[in-house]
C-alpha positions in Angstrom: -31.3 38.7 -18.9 -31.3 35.9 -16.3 -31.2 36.2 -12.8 -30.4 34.1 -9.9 -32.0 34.3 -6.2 -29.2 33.8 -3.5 -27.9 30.9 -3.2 -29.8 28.1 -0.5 -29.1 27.7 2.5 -28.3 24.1 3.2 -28.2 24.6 7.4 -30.1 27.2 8.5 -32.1 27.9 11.3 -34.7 25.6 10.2 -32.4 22.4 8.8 -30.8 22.2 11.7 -34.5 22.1 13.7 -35.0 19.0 11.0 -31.9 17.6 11.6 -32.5 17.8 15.3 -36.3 16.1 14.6 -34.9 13.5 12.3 -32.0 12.6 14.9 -34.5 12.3 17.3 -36.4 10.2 15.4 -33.7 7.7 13.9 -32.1 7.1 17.3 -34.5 7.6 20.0 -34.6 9.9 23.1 -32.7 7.0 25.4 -30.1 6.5 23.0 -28.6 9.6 22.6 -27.1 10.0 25.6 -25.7 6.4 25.2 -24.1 7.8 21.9 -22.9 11.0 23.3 -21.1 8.9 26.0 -19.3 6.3 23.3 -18.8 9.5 20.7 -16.6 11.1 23.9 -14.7 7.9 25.1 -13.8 7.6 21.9 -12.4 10.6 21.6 -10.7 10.7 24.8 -9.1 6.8 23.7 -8.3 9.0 20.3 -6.0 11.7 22.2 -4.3 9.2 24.1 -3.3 6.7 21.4 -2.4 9.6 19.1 -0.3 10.7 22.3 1.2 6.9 23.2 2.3 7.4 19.3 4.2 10.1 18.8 5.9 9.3 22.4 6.8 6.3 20.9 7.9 7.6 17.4 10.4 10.0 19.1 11.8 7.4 21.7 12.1 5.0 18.9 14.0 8.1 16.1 16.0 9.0 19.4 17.1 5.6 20.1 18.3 4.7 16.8 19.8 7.9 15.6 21.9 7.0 19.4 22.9 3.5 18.6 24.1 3.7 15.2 26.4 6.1 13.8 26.2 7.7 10.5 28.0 5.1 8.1 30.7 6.1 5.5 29.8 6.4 1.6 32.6 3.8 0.9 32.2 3.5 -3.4 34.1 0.3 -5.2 37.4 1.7 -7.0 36.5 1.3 -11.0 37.8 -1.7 -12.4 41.0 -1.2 -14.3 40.7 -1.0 -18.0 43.1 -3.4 -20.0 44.3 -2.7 -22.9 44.6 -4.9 -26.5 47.9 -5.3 -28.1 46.5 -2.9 -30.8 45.9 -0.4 -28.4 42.3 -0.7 -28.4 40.0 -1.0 -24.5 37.9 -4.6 -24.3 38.1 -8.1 -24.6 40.7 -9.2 -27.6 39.0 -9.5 -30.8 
C-alpha cells in the first residue's frame, strides 16, 4: 500500500520569508514605498469611481423610470380572413 506525506505547503512561514527576499530583490528597497503609495491611490481613485458609478446608475434608473410612463401592449387586430366562393380560406384558386 501507498502512502502520501501531507500535502506542501505553498506559503508557509518560510515562502513568505522568500517572497519577502525576492520582492526585495526585484524592486529595490526605494521603490517599495513608491509602490505602496500608487497601490493605495489607486485604490482610493477605485472606491470613488466605483461610488461616482452607482450614484450615477441610480440617478440615471430614477430619472427615466420618472419621465416615461409604462407604455400600453397595444397588439394589431388579426387580419380578417376572406372567404372563396367554394367556401374554402385563401387567395381564389
Amino acid at each position: 500500500m501507498v502512502h502520501f506525506g501531507p500535502p506542501a505547503e505553498i506559503f508557509g512561514v518560510d515562502g513568505i520569508i522568500i517572497l519577502v527576499v525576492v520582492v526585495l530583490v526585484l524592486f529595490g528597497s526605494t521603490q517599495i514605498p513608491k509602490l505602496a503609495r500608487s497601490l493605495g491611490s489607486a485604490q482610493k481613485e477605485f472606491k470613488k469611481g466605483l461610488e461616482e458609478g452607482g450614484s450615477d446608475d441610480d440617478a440615471a434608473t430614477k430619472a427615466v423610470a420618472q419621465a416615461t410612463p409604462p407604455a400600453a401592449v397595444n397588439r394589431p387586430a388579426p387580419a380578417p380572413v376572406e372567404s372563396n366562393s367554394d367556401g374554402t380560406a385563401g387567395p381564389p384558386a
